[in-house]
N, C-alpha and C positions, 0 to 999 in steps of 0.2 A: 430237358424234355419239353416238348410243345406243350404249350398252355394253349390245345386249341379249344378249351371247352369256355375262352376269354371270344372266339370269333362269333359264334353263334348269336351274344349279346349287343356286340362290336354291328353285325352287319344288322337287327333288328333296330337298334340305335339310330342307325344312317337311311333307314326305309323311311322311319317315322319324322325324322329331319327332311328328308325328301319331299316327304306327304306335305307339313306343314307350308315346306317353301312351294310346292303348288300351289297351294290354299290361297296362301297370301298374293300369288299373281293374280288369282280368277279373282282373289277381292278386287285389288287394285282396279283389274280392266271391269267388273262389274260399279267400278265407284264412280270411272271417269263414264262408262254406260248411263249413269243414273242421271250426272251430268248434262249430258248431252240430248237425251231422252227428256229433262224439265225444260232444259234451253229451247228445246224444237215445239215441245206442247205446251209451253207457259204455264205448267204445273196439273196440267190435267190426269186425275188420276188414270182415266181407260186409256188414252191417249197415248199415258207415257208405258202402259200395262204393253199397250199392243208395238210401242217404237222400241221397248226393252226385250219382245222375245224377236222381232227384225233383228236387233245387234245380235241377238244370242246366234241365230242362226246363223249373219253373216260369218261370226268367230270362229262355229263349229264347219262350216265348209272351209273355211281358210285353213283351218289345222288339217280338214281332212287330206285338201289342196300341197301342204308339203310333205304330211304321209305319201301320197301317193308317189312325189315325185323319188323316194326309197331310197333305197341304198346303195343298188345297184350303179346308181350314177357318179356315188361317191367312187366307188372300182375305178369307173370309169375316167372320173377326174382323176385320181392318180394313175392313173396307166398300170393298173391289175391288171397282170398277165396268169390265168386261172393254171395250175396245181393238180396235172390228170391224175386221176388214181395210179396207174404203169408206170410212173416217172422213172427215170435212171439215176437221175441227179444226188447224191448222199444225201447234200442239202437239203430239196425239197423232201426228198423221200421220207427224212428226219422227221420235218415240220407235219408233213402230214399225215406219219402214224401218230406225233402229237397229238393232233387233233384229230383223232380217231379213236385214239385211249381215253381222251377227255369227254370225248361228246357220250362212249360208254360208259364212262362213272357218273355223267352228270346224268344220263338220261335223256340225252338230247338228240335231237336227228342231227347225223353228220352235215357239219358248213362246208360250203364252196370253202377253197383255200386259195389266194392268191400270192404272189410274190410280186414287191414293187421294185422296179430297179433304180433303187437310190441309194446311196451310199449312205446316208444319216440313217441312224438305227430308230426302228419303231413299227409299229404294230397298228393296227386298229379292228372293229368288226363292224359287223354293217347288219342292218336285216331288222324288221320291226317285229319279229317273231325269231323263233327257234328253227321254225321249219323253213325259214326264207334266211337264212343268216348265214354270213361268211366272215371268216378271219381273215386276213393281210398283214402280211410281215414284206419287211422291207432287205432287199439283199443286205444293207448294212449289220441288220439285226442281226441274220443267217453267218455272216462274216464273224462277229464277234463273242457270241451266245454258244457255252456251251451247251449239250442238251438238259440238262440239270435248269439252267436259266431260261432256256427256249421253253420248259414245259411251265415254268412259274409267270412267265409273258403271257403265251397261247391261255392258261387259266384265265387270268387277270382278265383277256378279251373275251372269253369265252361267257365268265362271269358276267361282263355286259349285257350278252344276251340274254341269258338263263333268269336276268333282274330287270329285265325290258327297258333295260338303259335305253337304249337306243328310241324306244317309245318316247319315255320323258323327256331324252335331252331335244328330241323331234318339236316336242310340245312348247316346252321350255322357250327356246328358239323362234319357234312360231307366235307364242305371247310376246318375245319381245320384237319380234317385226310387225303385229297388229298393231300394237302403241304406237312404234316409228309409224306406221301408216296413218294411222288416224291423226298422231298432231301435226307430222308434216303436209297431210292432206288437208286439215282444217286451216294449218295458216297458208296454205296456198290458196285454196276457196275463198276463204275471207280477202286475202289480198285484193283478189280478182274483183270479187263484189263490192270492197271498197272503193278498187279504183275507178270500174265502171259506174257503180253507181254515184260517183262523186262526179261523173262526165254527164249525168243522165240530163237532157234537156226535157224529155216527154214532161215528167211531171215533178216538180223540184222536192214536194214531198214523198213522192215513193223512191226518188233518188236517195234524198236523207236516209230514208228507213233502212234502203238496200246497204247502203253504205256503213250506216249504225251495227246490223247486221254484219257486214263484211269483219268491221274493227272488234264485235261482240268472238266472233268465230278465230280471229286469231288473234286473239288473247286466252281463250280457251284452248289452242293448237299451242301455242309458246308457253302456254302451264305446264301440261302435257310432257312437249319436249325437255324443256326446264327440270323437271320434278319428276314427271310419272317414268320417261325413258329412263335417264340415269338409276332410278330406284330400279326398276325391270330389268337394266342391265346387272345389276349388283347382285341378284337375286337368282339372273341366269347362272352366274359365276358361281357363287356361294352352292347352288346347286349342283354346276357339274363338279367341281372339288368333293363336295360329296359324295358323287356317286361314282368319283372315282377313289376315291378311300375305301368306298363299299365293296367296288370288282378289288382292289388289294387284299381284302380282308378275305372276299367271295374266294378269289382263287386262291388265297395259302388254303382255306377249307376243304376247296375242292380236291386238288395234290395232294391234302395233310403233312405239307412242307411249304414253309414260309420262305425257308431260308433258298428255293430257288430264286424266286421273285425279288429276296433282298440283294441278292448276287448280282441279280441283273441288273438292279436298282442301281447300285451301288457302282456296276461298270458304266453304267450310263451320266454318273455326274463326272466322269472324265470328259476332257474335251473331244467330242467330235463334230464330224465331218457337218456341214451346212446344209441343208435341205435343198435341193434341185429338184424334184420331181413331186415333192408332196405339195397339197395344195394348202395353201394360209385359210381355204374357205373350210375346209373338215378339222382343223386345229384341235378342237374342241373332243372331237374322236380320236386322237394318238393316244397311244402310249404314255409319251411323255409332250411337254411343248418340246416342238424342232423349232430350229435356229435357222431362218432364212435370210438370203443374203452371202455377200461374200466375207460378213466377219460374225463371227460369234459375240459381239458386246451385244445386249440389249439393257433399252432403257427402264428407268427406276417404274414409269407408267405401264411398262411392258409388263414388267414381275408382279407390278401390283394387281393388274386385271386377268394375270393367269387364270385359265380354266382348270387347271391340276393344280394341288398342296404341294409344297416346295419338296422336293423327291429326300431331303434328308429330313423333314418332316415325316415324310410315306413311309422313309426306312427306321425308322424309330417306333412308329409305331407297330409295323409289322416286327420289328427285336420286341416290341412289348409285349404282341403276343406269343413271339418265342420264349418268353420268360429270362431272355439275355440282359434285360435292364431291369432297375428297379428290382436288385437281388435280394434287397435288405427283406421289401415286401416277402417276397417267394419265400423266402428260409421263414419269416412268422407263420406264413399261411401253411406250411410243412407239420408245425409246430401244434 
């Protein structure tokens, strides 16, 4: 019998890990702020009061800035071919009373549905809400899934939504491209002013200063790059792993059947087909990682920076809440 009264703790677990790994980004980019902010005002308290809510704003438009550019573009980059309600097709027809049965049990306004035509199996959802949101399944997936596993997939995406995944991994994403910008932008600027001001004839003292200036800015840009990316990227990662545990956990809940999603899991650490139509830039949104390219090896740096937990990782855990491992446990806790 399901132990699903183990998910409800499991997905509060993975929210409050979520929360944290935000926390500690806005610290990060508010630390190299504070930084940046004493460097420009020489420690003046109003100064740096008034250059610190400038950063803040510029942050908050730039997040706004890749919210806006949504979801729908992601469709778009995979060539989503949209899922009419009339369809004839078994397949589609399948997929999307799926998700139609699901978005009723969750409470959700029905998603667009798309179909990608790629033969590597996988899924993703798109939409910074509920009410903007759409699932994508790839014909591969349609090929292989029976409907038992198509409805444990379609959860697992749908979960995304319904946990505003897509908000935070939006966010997420967007903190680590601010950082890329600011230190690849600082050691460019400094370059520049170093090198011109090292040419400056007008005046050989404001030459030095620009110049001092130029070497002060990127070194503070190569810190940055150095230290604050790498941590940013680690943090993106550690995050989405997370929050995709969490739609694992989110959708056996939703179904109150694990074992479709472990089915499908589990057909999907077989070898397949290589990804031709998905794009490496939504990676981050599948299902599972796809395998680009004309051979299936990927490198030891590849596995290590995955955005998903290694799928026999995912499928253990979801047997854990099936109560199918860790029996010894189960028969004391009977007891």
């Amino acid at each position: 019998m399901a132990r699903l009264d183990t998910l409800g703790a499991q997905v509060t677990a993975n929210k409050r890990r979520s929360a944290w790994t935000i926390a500690v980004f806005l610290l990060l980019i508010n630390v190299i702020f504070v930084v940046l902010a004493y460097f420009f005002t020489g420690g003046d308290l109003n100064s740096m009061i008034s250059s610190l809510i400038w950063l803040e704003v510029i942050l908050v438009l730039y997040i706004l800035y890749r919210y806006w550019q949504g979801g729908m573009e992601i469709v778009r980059m995979n060539k989503g071919q949209e899922i009419p309600e009339d369809t004839t097709d078994p397949q589609y027809k399948q997929v999307y009373n799926i998700v139609t049965e699901l978005s009723l049990a969750a409470g959700m306004p029905m998603p667009r549905v798309f179909v990608v035509p790629d033969a590597s199996p996988n899924a993703f959802a798109t939409g910074m809400s509920p009410a903007k949101a759409s699932v994508s399944v790839t014909q591969g997936l349609l090929d292989i899934m029976d409907r038992e596993e198509l409805e444990g997939v379609v959860a697992h995406e749908m979960s995304h939504v319904k946990n505003y995944d897509i908000r935070v991994t939006t966010l997420s994403i967007a903190l680590v491209g601010f950082i890329s910008l600011m230190g690849y932008g600082l050691v460019r600027v400094g370059q520049s002013m170093s090198y011109f001001g090292g040419f400056s004839s007008d005046d050989d003292r404001e030459g030095n200063s620009s110049a001092m200036i130029g070497v002060a800015l990127m070194a503070i840009g190569f810190v940055i790059v150095v230290v604050g990316l790498p941590i940013s990227y680690l943090l993106e990662k550690f995050l989405s792993r997370k929050r995709e545990a969490l739609a694992d956990v989110s959708g056996a809940e939703l179904t109150s059947n694990p074992q479709g999603l472990i089915s499908a899991l589990e057909k999907l650490q077989e070898p397949q087909p290589a990804a031709k139509i998905l794009s490496p830039q939504a990676a981050g949104l599948y299902l599972v990682e796809p395998l680009f390219g004309k051979n299936n090896q990927r490198s030891w740096w590849s596995r290590m920076m995955d955005d998903h937990p290694p799928l026999d990782e995912r499928i253990a855990n979801l047997k854990r809440v099936l109560g199918e491992t860790d029996m010894d446990d189960s028969s004391n806790d009977l007891r």
